[in-house]
Every structure is written in C-alpha cells, then in structure tokens.
C-alpha positions as CSV (number, residue, x, y, z in Angstrom):
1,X,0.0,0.0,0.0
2,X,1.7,3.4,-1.0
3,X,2.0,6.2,1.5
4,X,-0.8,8.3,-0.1
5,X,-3.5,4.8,0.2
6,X,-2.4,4.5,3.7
7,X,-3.6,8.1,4.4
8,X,-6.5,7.9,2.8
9,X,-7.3,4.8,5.0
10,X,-6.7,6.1,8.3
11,X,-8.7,9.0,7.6
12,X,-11.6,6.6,6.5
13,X,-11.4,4.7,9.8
14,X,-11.6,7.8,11.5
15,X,-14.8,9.2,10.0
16,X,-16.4,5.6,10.8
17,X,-15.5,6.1,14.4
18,X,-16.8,9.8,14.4
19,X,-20.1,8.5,12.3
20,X,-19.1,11.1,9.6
21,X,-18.8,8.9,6.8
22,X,-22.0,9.5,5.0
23,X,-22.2,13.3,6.5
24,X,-19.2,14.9,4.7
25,X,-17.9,15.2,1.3
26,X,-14.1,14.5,2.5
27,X,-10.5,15.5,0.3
28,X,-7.3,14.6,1.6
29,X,-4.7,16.7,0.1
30,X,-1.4,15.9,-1.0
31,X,1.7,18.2,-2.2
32,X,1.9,17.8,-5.5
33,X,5.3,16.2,-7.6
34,X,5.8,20.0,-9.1
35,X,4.9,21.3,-5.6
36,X,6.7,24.9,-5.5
37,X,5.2,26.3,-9.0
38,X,5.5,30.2,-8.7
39,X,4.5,31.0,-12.1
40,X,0.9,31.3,-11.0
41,X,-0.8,34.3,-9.3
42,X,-3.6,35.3,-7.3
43,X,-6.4,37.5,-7.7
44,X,-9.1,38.5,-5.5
45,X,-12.1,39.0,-7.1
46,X,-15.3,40.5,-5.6
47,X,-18.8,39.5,-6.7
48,X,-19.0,42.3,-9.3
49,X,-15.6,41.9,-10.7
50,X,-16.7,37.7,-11.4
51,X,-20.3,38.7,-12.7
52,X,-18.1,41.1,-15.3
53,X,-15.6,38.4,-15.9
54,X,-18.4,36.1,-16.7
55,X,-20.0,38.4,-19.0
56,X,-17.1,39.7,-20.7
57,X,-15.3,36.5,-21.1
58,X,-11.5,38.0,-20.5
59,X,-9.4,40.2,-19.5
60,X,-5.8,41.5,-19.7
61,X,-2.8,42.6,-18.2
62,X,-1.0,46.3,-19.4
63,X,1.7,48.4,-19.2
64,X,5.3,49.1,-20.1
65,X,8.3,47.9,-18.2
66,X,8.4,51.1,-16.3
67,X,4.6,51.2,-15.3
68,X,2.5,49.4,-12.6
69,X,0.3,46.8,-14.8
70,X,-3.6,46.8,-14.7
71,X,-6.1,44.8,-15.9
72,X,-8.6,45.2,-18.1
73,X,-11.8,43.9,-19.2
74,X,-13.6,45.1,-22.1
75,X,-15.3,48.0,-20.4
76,X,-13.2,48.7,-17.4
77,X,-9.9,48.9,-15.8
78,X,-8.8,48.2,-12.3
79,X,-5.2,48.7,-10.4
80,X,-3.7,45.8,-9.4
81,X,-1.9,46.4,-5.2
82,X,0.3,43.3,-4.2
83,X,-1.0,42.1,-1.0
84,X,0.4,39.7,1.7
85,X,-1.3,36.8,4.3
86,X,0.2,35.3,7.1
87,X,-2.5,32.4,6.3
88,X,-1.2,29.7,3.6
89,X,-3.3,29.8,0.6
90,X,-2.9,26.2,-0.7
91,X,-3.6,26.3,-5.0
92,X,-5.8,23.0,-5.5
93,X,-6.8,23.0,-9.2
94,X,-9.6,20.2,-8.6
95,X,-10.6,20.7,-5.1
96,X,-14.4,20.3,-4.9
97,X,-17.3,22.8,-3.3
98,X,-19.9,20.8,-3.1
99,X,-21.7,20.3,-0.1
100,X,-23.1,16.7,-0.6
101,X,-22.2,14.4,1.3
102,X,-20.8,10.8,0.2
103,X,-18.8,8.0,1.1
104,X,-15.8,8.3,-1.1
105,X,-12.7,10.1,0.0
106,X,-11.1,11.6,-2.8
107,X,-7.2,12.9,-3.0
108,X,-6.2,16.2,-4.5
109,X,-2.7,17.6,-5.3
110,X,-1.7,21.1,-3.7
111,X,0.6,22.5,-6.3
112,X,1.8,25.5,-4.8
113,X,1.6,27.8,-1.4
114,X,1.4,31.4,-2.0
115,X,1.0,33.9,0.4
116,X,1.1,37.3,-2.1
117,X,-2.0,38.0,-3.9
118,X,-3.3,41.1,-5.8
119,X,-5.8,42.9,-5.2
120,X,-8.0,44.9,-7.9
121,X,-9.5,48.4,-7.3
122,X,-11.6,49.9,-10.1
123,X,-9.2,52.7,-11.6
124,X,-10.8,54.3,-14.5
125,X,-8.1,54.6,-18.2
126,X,-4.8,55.9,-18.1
127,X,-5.3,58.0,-21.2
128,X,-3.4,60.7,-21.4
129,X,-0.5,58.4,-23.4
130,X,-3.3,58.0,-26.1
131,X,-3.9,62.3,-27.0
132,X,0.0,62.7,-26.5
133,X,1.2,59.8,-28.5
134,X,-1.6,60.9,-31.6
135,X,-0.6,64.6,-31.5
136,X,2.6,63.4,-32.6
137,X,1.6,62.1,-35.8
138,X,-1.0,65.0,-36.2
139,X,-2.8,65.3,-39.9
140,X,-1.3,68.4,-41.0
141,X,-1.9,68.2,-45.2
142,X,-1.7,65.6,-47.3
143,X,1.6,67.6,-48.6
144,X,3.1,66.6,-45.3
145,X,2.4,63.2,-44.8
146,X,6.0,61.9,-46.5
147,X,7.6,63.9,-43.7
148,X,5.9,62.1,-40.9
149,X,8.9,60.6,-39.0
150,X,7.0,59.9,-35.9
151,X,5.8,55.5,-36.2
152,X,1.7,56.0,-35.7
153,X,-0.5,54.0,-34.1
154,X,-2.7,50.9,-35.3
155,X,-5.3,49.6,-33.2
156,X,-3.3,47.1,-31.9
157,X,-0.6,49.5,-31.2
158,X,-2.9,51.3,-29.3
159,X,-4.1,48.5,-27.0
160,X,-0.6,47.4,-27.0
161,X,0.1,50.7,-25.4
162,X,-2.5,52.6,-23.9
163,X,-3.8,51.5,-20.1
164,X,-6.7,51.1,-20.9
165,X,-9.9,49.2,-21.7
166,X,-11.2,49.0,-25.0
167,X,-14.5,50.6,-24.7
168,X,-12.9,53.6,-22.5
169,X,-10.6,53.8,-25.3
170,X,-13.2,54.0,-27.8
171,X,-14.9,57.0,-26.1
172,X,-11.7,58.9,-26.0
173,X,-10.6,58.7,-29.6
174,X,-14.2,59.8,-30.2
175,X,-14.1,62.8,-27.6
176,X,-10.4,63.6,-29.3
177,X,-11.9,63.4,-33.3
178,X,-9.8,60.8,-34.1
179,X,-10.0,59.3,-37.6
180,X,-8.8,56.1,-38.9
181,X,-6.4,57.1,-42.1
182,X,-4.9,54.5,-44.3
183,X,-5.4,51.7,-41.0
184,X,-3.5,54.1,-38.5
185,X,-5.4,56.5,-35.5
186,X,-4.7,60.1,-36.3
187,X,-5.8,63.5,-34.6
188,X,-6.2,66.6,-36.9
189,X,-2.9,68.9,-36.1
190,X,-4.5,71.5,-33.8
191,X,-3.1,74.3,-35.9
192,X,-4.3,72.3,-39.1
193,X,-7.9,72.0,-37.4
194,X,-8.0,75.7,-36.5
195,X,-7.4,76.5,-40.0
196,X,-9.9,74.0,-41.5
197,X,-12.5,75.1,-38.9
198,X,-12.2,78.4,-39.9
199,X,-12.4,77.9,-43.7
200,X,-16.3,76.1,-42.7
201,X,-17.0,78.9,-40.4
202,X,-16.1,81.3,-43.3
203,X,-18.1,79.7,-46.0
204,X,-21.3,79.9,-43.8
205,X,-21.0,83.5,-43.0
206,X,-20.0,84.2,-47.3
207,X,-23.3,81.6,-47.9
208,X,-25.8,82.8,-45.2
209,X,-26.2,79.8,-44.0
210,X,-27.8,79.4,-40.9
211,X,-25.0,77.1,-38.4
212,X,-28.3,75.5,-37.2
213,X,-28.5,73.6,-40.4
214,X,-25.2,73.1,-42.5
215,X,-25.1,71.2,-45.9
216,X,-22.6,68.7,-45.2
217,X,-21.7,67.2,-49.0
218,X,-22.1,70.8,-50.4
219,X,-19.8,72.1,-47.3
220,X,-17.1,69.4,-48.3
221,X,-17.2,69.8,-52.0
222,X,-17.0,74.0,-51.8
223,X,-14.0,73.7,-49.9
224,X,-12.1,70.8,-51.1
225,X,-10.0,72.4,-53.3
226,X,-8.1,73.6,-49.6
227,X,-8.7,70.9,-48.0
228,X,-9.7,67.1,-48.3
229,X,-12.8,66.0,-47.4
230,X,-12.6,64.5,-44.8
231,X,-11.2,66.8,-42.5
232,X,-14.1,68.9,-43.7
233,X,-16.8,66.2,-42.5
234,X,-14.8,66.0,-39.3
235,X,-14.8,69.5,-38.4
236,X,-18.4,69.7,-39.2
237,X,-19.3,66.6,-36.8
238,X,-16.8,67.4,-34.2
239,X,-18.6,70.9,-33.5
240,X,-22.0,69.7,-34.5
241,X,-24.2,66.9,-34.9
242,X,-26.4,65.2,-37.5
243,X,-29.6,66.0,-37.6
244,X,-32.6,63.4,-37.9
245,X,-32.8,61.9,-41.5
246,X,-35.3,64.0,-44.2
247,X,-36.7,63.2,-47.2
248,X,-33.8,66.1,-48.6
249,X,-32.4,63.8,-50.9
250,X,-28.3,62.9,-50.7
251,X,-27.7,66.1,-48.5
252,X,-27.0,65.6,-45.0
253,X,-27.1,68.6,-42.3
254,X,-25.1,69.2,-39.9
255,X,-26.5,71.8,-36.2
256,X,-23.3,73.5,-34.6
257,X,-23.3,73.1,-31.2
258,X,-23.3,76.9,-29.8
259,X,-20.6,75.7,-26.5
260,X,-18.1,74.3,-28.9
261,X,-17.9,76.8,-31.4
262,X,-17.7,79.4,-28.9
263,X,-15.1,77.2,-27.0
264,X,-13.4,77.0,-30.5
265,X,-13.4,81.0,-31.3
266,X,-12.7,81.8,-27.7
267,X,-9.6,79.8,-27.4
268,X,-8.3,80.6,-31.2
269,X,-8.7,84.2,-29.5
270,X,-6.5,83.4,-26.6
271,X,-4.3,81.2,-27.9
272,X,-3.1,83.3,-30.4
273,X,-2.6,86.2,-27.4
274,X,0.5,86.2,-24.8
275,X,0.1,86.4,-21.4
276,X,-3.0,88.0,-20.1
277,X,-6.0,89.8,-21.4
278,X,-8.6,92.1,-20.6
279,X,-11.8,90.2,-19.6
280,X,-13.8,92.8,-20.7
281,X,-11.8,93.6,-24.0
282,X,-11.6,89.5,-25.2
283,X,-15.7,89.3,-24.1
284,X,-16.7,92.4,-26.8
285,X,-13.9,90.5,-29.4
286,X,-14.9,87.1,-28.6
287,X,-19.3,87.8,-28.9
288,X,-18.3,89.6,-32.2
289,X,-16.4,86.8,-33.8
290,X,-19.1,84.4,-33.2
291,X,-22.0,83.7,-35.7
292,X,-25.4,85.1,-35.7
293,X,-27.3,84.2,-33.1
294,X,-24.6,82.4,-31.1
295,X,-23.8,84.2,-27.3
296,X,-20.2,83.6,-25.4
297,X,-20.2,82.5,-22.3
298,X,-17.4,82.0,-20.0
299,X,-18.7,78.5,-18.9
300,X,-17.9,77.3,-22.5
301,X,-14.3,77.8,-21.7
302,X,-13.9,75.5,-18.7
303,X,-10.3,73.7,-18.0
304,X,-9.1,76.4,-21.1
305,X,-9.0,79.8,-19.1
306,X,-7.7,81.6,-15.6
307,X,-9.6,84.2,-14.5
308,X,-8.1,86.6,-12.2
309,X,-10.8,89.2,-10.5
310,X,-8.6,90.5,-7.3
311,X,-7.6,93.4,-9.3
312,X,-9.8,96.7,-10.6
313,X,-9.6,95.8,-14.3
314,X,-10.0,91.6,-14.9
315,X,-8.2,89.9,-16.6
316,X,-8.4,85.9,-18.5
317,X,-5.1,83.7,-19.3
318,X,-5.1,81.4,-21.3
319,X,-4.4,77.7,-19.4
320,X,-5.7,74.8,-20.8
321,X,-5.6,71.9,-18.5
322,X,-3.6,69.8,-20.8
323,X,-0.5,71.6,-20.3
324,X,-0.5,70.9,-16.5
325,X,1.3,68.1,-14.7
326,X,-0.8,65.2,-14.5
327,X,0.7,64.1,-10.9
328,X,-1.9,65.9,-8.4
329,X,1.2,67.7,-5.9
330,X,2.7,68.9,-9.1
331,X,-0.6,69.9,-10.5
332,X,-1.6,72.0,-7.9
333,X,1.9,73.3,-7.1
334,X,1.7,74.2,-10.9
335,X,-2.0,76.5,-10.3
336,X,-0.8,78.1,-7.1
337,X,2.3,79.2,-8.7
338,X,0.0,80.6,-11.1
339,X,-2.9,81.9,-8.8
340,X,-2.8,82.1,-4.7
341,X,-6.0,82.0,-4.1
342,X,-8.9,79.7,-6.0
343,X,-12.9,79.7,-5.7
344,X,-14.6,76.1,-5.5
345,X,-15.5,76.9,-9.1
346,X,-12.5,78.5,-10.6
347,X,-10.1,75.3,-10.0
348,X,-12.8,72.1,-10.2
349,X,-12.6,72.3,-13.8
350,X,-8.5,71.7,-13.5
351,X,-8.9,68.5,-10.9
352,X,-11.7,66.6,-12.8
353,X,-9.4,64.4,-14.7
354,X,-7.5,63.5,-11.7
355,X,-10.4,62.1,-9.4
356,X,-11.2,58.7,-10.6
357,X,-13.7,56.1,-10.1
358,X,-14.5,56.5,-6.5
359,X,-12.3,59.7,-5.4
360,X,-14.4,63.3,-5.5
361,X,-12.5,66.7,-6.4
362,X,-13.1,68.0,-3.0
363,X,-10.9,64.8,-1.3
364,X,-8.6,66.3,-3.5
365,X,-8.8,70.0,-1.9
366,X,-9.2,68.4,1.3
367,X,-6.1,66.4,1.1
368,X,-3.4,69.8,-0.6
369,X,-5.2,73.2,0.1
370,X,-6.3,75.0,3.0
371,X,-9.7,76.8,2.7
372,X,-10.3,80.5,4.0
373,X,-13.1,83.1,3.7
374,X,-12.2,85.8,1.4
375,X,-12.5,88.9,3.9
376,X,-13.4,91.0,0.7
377,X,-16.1,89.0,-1.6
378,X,-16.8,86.6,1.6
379,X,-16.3,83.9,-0.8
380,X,-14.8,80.1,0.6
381,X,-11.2,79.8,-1.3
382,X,-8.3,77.9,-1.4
383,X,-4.9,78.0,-1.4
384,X,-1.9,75.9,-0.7
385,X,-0.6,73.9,2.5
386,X,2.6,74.3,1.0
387,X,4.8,77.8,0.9
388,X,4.9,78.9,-2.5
C-alpha cells in the first residue's frame, strides 16, 4: 500500500468512528510532484468583478516595463496592489465545493503555497498616453504626410500601449476626433484644425447659412480644393451633430453646437494672445467673432482659461488643462504658482481628470489646500498647504 493509500485509509477509519462517513464530502490533500510552481498568481475578485468576468469573457494585463500593470476587461480597468497573508493559501486546481455528502474520500494535489496576492481596485483609463502619442503624428496636409517621422498608431498598437480598456478607449478617440487614415489612428494637427474650422466657419458666413442647419456634401465639396474631405466632415461633426434623416435627398445637415464653437473662437482668440487679457476687451472680441445668433459665455471655456478678479480691471489667461502636470502635488503646485487664491468653481474644472472612479474633487482640496473666507467678496477659497 503506498503512502498516499495508507492516508486515505486512516482518515476513512476515523470518519467511521466519528459517524461522519455518510455526512461529509471528505479530500485529503497531498503536495503535488511540481509542488513549489510560482509562475501562478492570485487575484481577489469580488462578486461584481466575477459577474463582469463572466459576462465579458477575458481580461488582460498592461503596461510598459516602467509602469505598474492593470487589468482590463472590455469596459473597465482596475489597479492591481500586491497584497500579503500570514495564512497559507494552498492552489488546488480540482478541489471540490460541493456540499453533498458521500462516502468516497477523494485525493487532490496542492501544487503551490502562495501567500502574495493582488488585489483589484476599479481605476478608470490611463489616457493621457493615447492624446500625446496621436498629436505626434497629427494630420497636417496631405503635402506633409511623407515627412511624418514619428511611427503611428494601429489599433493594436494602441491596445498594445494605452492602459486602458477598449471601450474607455473607444470614447476617447471619439471625444479627441480621431480618424482612422490608411489603418492608422490620427488627430487633426490643432493648428491644421483651427485652420480648416475656420475655412467652414467662413463659408457659412459668405453663404448665409444658418449654423443650425449646414449642408454637409455641399460644405465638403466648396472647400475641397483647400482641403480634403474629410477633415471637412470632421470638423463639421466634431462641433456639431447630424440631424434626424429628411426626405432632402443625398444632402445631409449638420447643427453646430453653440458651446463648442464658442469654446473654438474663444480659445483661437487666446491662444493666439500672450500672457493676459482684458476680460472685458476679449468678451466684446470674442461675442463679435461668433455667428449670428450664437452668445459667449465664459462657462464654455472650462479647463481652457484663468480668471483673475482681485484686481480693478480683470483679466483671463489662457491655461488649458492639458498643459499641467498630470501628478496631483505637481498639478496643484503648478496652479498656485499661477494663482494664490482659488474659488470652488475657478479650480474644479482643473482637478476633474485626476479624481477617478471612486475619489471626488473635493478629497482632493481636502487632502493639498487649506480653505479661508475671502474677507473682501466673503467667498470660501483655497490656497496651498505648501509655501509657494
């Protein structure tokens, strides 16, 4: 009788004299030949995370050498934090959980101990790689194109690259405007896009049209002698959108949407100005640049502009968000450098794209500013814990 049979014996002579041998659905583990296998690790899943698992099918593991991996299912992505247990978690590949009982003692193998496991915390796209690594091979002209010396991106470059999943990466490229061009992911160059925006913007004002209903085929074919069609189409559906099918024949129309083209004309204003401006000036500019019927308003320049009221005559700056650090102590070192003192309203729209799933933008105030009442407008604001 071999050691493992003589196990199993004794342990069936014991259930007889307990009167357990019809009440429990007994194992007996043994280590296993390969007993030390490290190559496999553990994940702690909670009942969401399996439902999604189940759903989806798969997931995946990314990142570069130099970046803490994730995982990713189709819709969603999660950190992954290497925790340790002082208990012994004993890898059984056929242990059973059924609850029957039954009289035959069955032997599994225990191929490993491990006492690391990860655990997953829902974490919301790293995508910032995805604009930066697309504005490098920005359409600028087909004329261009041959001087391209950056590598673009594929789709599976992109999942190759970006940690992310593929549904949250989907929704970004279509926030961005990215295009698909000869099987590679490309933004418009944002000098190119100013230009071609313009050019539409142009036309409408030399046609009298009306931006609440723009010929799309006859917008693309008046101005592709300057530029392809394409980029026409997407300007026309990145600041608008389609409206609901007509009996109007091949023609499609396109209504601008008022906030971006006044985002558009109020940051080509600015962008195009150094260092600061006089509110009241760039308001009287920025209302007469826009179309017929179209009003500014400083809302539709969130996470684009600083406004800075503590002296007589205010002034806006030009900051888009996207030139600010994305680590949070750098990010706000970066606006308090800028600005000493911040309303609630004035510096939310520069923290929203570092609170993910599950963290607000005030844990972030909480956690690096110290809040005051301005003695003059009575106003809560914040400035830094740190000395600047």
């Amino acid at each position: 009788m071999s050691s493992n049979e003589l196990v199993v014996s004794k342990v069936k002579h014991r259930q007889e004299e307990a009167g357990l041998l019809d009440v429990l659905n007994t194992q007996v583990l043994f280590y296993d030949e390969d007993f030390g296998n490290q190559e496999i690790k553990l994940i702690e899943l909670n009942g969401d995370l399996v439902d999604t698992l189940k759903k989806e099918g798969q997931f995946i593991l990314r990142g570069d050498i130099e970046e803490t991996a994730v995982l990713c299912t189709t819709s969603k992505t999660f950190s992954m934090k290497l925790c340790s247990t002082s208990n012994s978690l004993l890898l059984t590949p056929e242990l059973s959980v059924s609850t029957s009982p039954s009289e035959k003692i069955s032997t599994k193998s225990v191929v490993s101990t491990n006492f690391d496991y990860f655990e997953l915390k829902l974490l919301g796209g790293k995508l910032d790689k995805l604009k930066n690594q697309l504005m490098k091979t920005g359409f600028r002209g087909e004329e261009f194109e041959q001087e391209m010396e950056a590598e673009m991106m594929t789709w599976d470059n992109i999942l190759e690259t970006v940690q992310a999943s593929e549904d949250e990466i989907r929704r970004r490229l279509d926030e961005l405007g990215a295009f698909e061009l000869g099987g590679h992911w490309r933004l418009l160059d944002h000098g190119y896009k100013t230009s071609a925006m313009s050019r539409v913007l142009t036309l409408l004002e030399e046609k009298q049209w009306s931006w609440k209903r723009v010929p799309l085929i006859e917008t693309c074919k008046t101005l592709e002698e300057l530029q392809p069609l394409f980029v026409t189409e997407i300007c026309l559906r990145l600041y608008g959108a389609q409206e609901p099918a007509e009996d109007s024949g091949e023609e499609v129309f396109i209504t601008l949407c008022q906030s971006k083209v006044s985002r558009f004309y109020g940051e080509y204003i600015l962008s195009s100005t150094e260092g600061r401006f006089n509110l009241n000036e760039f308001l009287n500019v920025w209302q007469d640049s826009l179309p017929d019927g179209m009003t500014c308003d400083l809302g539709h320049l969130t996470g684009l502009v600083m406004i800075d009221k503590t002296t007589p005559n205010h002034t806006i700056t030009y900051l888009p968000v996207s030139t600010l650090p994305i680590n949070p102590p750098d990010r706000f070192a970066a606006l308090f450098t800028r600005k000493e003192k911040w309303t609630h309203d004035e510096i939310t729209p520069y923290l929203e794209d570092l609170a993910g799933p599950g963290q607000t933008v005030n844990a972030l105030l909480l956690k690096y500013c110290r809040c005051s009442t301005d003695h003059v407008t009575k106003t809560k604001v914040y400035n830094s814990k740190v000395r600047m």
